[in-house]
VOPAGU-2260 file (C-alpha; in pm, 1 decimal, decimal comma):
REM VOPAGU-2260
SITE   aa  ch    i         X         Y         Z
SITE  UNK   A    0       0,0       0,0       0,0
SITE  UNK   A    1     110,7     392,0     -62,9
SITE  UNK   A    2     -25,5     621,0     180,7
SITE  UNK   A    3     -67,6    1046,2     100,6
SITE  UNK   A    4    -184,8    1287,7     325,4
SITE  UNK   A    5    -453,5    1562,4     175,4
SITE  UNK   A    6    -334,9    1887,2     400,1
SITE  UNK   A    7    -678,1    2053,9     287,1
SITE  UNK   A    8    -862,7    1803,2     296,6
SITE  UNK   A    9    -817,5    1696,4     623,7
SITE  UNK   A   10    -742,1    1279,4     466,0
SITE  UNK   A   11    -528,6    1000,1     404,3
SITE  UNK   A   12    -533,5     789,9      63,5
SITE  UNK   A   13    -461,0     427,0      41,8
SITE  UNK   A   14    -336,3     361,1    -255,7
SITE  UNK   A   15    -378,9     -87,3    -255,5
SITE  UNK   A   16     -61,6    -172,1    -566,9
SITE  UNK   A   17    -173,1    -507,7    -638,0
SITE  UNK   A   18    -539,3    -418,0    -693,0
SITE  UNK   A   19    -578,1     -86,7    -767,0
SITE  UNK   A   20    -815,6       7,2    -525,9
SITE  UNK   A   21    -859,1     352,8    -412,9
SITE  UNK   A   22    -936,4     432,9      18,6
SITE  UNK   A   23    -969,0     739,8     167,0
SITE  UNK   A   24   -1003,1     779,6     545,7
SITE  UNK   A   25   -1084,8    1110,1     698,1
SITE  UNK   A   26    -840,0    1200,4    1009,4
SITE  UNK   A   27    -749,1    1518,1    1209,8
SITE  UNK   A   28    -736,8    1862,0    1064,9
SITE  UNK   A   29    -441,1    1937,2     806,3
SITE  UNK   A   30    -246,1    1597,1     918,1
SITE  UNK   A   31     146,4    1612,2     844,9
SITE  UNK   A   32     360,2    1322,7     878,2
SITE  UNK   A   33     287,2     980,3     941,8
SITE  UNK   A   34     487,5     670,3    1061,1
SITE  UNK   A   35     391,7     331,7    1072,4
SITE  UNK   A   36     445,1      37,8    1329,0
SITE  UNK   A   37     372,5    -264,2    1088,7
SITE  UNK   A   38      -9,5    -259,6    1206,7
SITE  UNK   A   39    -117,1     119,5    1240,1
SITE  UNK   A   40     -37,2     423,7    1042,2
SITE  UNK   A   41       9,0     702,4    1260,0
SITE  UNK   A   42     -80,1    1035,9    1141,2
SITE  UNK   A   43     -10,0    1400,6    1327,5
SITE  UNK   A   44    -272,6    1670,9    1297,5
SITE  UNK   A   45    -147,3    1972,1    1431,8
SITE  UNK   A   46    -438,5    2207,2    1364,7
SITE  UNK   A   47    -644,8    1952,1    1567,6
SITE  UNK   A   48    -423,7    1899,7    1818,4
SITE  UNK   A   49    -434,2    1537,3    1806,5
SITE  UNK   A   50    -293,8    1217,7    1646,2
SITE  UNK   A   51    -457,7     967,0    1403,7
SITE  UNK   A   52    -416,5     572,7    1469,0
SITE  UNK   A   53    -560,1     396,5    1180,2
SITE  UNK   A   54    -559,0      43,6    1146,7
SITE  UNK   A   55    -483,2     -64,1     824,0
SITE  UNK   A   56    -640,6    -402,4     789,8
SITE  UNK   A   57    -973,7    -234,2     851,5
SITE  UNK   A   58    -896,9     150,7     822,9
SITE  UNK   A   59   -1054,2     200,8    1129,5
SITE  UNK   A   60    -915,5     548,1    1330,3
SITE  UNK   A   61    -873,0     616,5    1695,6
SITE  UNK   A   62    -818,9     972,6    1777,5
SITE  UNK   A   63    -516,3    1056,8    2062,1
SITE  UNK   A   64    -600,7    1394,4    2154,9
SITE  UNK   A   65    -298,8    1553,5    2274,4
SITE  UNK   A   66    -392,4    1889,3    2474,2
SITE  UNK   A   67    -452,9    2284,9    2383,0
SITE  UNK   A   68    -188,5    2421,8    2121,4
SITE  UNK   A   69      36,3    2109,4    2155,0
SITE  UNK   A   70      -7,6    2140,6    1783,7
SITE  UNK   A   71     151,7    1774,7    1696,3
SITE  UNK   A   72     379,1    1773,6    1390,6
SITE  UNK   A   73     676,2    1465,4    1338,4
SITE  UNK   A   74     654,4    1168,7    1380,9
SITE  UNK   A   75     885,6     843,1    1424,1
SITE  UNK   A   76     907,3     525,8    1535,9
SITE  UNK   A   77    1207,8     379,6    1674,6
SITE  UNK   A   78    1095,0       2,6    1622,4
SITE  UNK   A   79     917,1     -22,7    1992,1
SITE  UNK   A   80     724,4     338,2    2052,4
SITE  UNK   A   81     632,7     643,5    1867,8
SITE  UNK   A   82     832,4     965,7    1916,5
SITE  UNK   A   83     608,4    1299,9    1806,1
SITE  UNK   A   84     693,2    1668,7    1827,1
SITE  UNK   A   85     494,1    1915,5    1981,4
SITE  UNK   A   86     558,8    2226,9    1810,3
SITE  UNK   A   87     340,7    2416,7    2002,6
SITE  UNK   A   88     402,6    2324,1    2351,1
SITE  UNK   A   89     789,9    2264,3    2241,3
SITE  UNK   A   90     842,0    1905,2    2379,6
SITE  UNK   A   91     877,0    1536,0    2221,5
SITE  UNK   A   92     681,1    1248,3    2351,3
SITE  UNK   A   93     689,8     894,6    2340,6
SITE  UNK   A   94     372,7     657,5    2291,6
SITE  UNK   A   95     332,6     284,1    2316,0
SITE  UNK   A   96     135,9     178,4    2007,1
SITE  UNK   A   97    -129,1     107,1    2207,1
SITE  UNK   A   98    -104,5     499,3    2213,7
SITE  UNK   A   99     -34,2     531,1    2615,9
SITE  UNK   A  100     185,5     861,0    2689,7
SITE  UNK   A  101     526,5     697,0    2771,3
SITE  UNK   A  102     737,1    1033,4    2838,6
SITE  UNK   A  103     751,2    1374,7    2797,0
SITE  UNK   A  104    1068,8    1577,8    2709,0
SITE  UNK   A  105    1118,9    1947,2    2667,8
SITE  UNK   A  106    1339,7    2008,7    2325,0
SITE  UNK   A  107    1413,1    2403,8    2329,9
SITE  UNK   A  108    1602,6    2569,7    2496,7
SITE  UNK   A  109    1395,0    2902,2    2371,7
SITE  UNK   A  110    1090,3    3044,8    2467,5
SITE  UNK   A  111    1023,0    3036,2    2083,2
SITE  UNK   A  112    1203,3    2748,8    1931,9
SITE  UNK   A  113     903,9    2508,7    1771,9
SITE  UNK   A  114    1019,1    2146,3    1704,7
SITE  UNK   A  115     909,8    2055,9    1367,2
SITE  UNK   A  116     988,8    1715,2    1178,3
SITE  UNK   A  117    1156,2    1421,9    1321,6
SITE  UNK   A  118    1403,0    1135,0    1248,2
SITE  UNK   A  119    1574,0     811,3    1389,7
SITE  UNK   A  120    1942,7     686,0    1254,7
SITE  UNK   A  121    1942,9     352,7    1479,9
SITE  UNK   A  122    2042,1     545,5    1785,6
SITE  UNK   A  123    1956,3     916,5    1837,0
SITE  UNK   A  124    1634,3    1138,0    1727,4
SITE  UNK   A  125    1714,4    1431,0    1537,9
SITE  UNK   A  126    1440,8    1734,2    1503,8
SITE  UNK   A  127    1462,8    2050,4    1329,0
SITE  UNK   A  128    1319,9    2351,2    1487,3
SITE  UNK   A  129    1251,0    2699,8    1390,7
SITE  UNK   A  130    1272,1    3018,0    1619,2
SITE  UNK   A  131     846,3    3157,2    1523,3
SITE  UNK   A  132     926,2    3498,8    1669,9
SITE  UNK   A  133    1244,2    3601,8    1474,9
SITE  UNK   A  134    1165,0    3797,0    1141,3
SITE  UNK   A  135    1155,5    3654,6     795,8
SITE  UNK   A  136    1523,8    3866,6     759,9
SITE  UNK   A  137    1690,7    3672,6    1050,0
SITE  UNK   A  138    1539,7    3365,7    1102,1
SITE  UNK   A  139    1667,4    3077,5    1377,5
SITE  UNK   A  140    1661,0    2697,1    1372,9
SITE  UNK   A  141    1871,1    2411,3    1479,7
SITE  UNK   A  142    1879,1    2033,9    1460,6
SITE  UNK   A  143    1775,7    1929,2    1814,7
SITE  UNK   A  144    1970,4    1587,6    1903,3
SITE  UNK   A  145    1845,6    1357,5    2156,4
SITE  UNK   A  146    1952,5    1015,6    2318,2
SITE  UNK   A  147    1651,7     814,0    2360,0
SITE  UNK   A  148    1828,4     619,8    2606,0
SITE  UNK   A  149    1959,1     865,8    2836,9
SITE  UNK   A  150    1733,2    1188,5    2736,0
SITE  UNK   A  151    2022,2    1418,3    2673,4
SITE  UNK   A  152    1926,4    1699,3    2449,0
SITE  UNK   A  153    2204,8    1871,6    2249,9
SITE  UNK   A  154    2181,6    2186,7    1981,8
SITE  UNK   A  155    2326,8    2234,8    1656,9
SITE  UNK   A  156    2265,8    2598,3    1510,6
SITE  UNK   A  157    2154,2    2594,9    1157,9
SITE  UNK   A  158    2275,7    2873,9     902,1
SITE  UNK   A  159    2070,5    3174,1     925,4
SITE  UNK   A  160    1772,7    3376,9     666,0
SITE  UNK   A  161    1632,5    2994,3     571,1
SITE  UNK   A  162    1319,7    2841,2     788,2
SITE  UNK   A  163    1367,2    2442,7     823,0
SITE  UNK   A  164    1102,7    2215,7     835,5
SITE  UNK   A  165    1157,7    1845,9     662,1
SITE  UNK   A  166    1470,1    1613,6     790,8
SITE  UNK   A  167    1552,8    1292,0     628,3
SITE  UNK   A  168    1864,1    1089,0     755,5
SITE  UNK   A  169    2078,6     863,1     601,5
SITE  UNK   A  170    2316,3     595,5     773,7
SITE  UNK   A  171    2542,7     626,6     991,8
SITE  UNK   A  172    2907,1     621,0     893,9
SITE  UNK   A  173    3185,8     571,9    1203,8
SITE  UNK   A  174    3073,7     887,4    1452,0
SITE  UNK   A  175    2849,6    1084,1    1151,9
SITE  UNK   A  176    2496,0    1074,7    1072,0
SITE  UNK   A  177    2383,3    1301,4     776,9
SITE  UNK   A  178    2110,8    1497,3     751,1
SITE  UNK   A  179    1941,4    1675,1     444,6
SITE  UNK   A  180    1733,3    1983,4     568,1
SITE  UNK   A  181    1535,1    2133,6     304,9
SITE  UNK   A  182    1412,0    2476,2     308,5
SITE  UNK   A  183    1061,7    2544,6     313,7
SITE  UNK   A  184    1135,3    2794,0      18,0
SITE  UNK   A  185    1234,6    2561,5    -234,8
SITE  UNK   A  186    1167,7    2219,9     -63,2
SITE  UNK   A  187    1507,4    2070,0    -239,5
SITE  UNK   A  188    1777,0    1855,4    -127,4
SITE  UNK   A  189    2014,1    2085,2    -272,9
SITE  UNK   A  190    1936,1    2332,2       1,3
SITE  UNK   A  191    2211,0    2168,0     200,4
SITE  UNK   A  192    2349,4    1827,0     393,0
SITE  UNK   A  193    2411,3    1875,3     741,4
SITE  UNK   A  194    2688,4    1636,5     855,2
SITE  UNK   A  195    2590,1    1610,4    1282,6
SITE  UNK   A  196    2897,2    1519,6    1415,6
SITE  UNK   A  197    2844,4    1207,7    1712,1
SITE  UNK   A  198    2725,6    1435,2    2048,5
SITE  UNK   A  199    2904,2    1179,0    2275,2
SITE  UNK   A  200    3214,1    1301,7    2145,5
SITE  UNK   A  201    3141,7    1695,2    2129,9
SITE  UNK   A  202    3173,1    1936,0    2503,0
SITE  UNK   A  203    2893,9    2153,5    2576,0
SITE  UNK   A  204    2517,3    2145,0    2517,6
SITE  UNK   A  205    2557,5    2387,9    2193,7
SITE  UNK   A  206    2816,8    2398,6    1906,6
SITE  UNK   A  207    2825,8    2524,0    1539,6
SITE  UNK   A  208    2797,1    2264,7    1283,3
């Protein structure tokens, strides 16, 4: 099966290879990302403030409500839970796939730092994040780092006058994992490959990439 998200129209279409057949299954309002488990897709809806569990041998949906202006937006799973990023209440938390809150973890170190999407290399969770109150001239983000295992957070500053909002990761290679940001301008993987050096290895809870 292919899965797209309709932004506007507030769905997700199943798209079955072998037959052809066409689903659609209506979910929160303007959903994002999605991740699946192997039995659920997992969709964030961060207009709704909630997550979408559907089932995909029946496409039946369970709605996780998350809270006021949580404003869900990644969305990974690690091959046990489901990490998501709440852009709106800055934090990352982890769900069972029965969808039970697991943890919560605060991500910025800024009153206005928003998380926005989310990988997994193997080992450590990688979000980038944008800074919503500095101007369109001087804009802030990072790539927020994070050890599952021992909740450390680090901060990598991104270059400046772009806003960040997609991360894809490729494998890891000795004490590297790369990471193509693309810019919500042009949306290309030409804007730039981060190379995140291995935090276990770097001082300090902030450094320049």
């Amino acid at each position: 099966n292919i899965w797209t998200l309709n932004s506007g129209a507030n769905t997700v279409t199943r798209y079955n290879i072998a037959t052809a057949a066409v689903a659609t299954v209506t979910v929160g309002t303007h959903p994002a990302r999605a991740a699946f488990d192997g039995t659920s897709l997992w969709v964030t809806n961060p207009a709704s403030n909630s997550v979408s569990r559907i089932n995909v041998a029946t496409n039946a949906v369970i709605t996780l409500h998350t809270g006021t202006n949580t404003n869900p937006y990644g969305i990974v799973f690690d091959g046990t839970a489901f990490w998501v990023t709440m852009s709106g209440s800055q934090s990352l938390v982890r769900f069972s796939t029965t969808g039970a809150t697991l943890s919560t973890l605060t991500l910025t170190e800024t009153a206005n730092m928003q998380p926005y999407d989310i990988g997994y290399d193997g080992r450590f969770l990688s979000s980038v994040a944008n800074d919503s109150a500095s101007p369109s001239t001087l804009n802030l983000s990072e790539v927020i780092r994070v050890d599952p295992i021992t909740r450390e957070v680090r901060h990598n500053s991104l270059p400046i006058e772009a806003r960040y909002f997609d991360i894809a990761i490729g494998p890891a290679i000795g004490h590297r994992t790369f990471l193509c940001v693309a810019v919500v301008r042009q949306c290309s993987i030409s804007d730039g490959i981060v190379e995140v050096p291995d935090p276990a290895i770097l001082p300090g809870s902030k450094h320049p990439l």
